[in-house]
C-alpha positions in Angstrom: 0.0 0.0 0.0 1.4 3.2 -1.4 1.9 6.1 1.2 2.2 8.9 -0.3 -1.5 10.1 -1.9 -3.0 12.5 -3.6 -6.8 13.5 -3.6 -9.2 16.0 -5.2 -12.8 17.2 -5.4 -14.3 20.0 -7.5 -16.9 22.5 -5.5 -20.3 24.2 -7.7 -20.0 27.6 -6.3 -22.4 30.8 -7.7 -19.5 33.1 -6.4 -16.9 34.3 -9.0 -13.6 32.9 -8.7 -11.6 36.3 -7.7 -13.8 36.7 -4.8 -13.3 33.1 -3.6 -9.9 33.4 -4.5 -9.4 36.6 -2.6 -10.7 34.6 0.2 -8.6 32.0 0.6 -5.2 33.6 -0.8 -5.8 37.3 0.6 -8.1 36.6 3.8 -8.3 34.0 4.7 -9.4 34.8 8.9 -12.4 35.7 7.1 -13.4 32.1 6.5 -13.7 31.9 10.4 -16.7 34.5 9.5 -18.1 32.6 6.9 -18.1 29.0 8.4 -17.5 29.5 12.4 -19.0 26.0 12.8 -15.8 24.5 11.1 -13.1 27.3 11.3 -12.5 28.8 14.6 -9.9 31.0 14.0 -7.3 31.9 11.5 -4.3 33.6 13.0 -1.2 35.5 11.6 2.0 34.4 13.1 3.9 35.2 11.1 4.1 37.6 7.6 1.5 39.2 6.4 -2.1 38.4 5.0 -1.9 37.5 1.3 1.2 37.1 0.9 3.8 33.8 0.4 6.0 33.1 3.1 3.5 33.9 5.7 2.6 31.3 8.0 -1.2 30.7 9.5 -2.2 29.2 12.6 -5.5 27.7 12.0 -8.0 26.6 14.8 -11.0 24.2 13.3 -13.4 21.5 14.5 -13.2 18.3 12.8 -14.9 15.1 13.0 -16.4 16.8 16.2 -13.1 17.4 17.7 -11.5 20.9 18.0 -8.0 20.5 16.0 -5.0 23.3 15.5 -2.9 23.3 12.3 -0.1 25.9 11.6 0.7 26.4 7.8 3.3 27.9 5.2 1.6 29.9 2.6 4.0 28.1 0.2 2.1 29.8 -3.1 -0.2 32.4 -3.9 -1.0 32.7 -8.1 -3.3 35.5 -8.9 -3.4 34.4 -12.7 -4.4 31.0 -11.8 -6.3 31.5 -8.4 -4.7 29.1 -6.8 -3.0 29.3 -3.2 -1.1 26.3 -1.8 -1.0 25.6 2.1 1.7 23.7 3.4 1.1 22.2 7.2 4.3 22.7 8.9 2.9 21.6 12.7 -0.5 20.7 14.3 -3.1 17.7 14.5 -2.4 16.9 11.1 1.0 15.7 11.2 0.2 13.1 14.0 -0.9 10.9 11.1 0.9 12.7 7.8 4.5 13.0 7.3 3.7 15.4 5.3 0.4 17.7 3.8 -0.5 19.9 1.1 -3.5 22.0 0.4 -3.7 23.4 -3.0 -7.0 25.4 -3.3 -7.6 27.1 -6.9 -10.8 28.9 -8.3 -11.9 28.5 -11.9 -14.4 30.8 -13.8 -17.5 28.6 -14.8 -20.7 30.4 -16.0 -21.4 33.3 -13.6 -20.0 31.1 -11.0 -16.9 29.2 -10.5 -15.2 25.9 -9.9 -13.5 25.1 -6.5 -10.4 22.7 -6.7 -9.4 21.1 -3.6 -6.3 19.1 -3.8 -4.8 17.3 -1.0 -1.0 15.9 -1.5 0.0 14.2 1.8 2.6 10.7 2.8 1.2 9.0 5.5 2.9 8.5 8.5 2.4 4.4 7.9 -0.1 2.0 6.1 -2.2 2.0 8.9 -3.3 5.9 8.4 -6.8 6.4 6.6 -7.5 8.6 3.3 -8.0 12.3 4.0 -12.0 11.5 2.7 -13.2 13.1 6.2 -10.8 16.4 5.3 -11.4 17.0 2.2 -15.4 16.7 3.0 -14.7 19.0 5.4 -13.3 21.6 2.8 -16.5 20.9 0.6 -18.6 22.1 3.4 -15.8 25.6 4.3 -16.3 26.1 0.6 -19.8 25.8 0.4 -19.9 28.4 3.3 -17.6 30.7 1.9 -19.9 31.2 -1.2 -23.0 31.4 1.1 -21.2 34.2 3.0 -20.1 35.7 -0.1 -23.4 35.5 -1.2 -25.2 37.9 1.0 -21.8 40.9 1.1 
């Protein structure tokens, strides 16, 4: 059994993709407004918003169980709408070597397509697929649009 994994889902939103993107690459403590029920907090600890380098300290809820994950923004691509999240320490890494998030924003119609794509090495066989995570993500992103929705 391999792993090292990758996994992906794609996310029907009715909000473009630069204000989702500007979410998620620019501010993205406001997804604590948009979904509190999953995200917590988002915290600067170091760098600035929006910008690579900067490193987040996320707290979020899930699979009923308050979590903390601290991440390298490791890419922002305005042309593509794309912003990748490395996990440097936190809940995650008790079972992943190693985790990616790579979250990218596609014009479709007068909405947009959410990507979500996980890239992770588990820490042995024994480790389950992210499916739980990246269902999780589904429902911040769904969220996210709602909230987007109604500013």
């Amino acid at each position: 059994m391999a792993l090292s994994g990758k996994m992906e889902v794609d996310v029907e939103i009715k909000t473009s993709a630069d204000k989702f993107h500007d979410v998620m690459g620019g501010r993205p403590h406001h997804t604590a407004i948009a979904s509190p029920q999953n995200i917590q907090t988002c915290d600067l600890h170091e760098g600035e918003f929006g910008k690579k380098g900067s490193v987040l300290r996320w707290n979020y809820v899930h699979d009923g169980k308050v979590k903390v994950a601290k991440e390298l923004v490791e890419d922002i691509d305005h042309v593509n709408m794309s912003t990748t999240f490395k996990v440097i320490e936190g809940d995650i890494l008790k079972e992943y070597k190693s985790f990616k998030f790579v979250v990218q924003a596609t014009p479709k119609g007068d909405g947009s397509t959410v990507r979500w794509i996980l890239e992770y090495e588990k820490l042995n066989a024994n480790i389950p697929e992210p499916t739980s995570l990246l269902e999780f993500l589904v429902n911040v992103t769904k969220d996210i649009d709602a909230h987007l929705a109604q500013t």
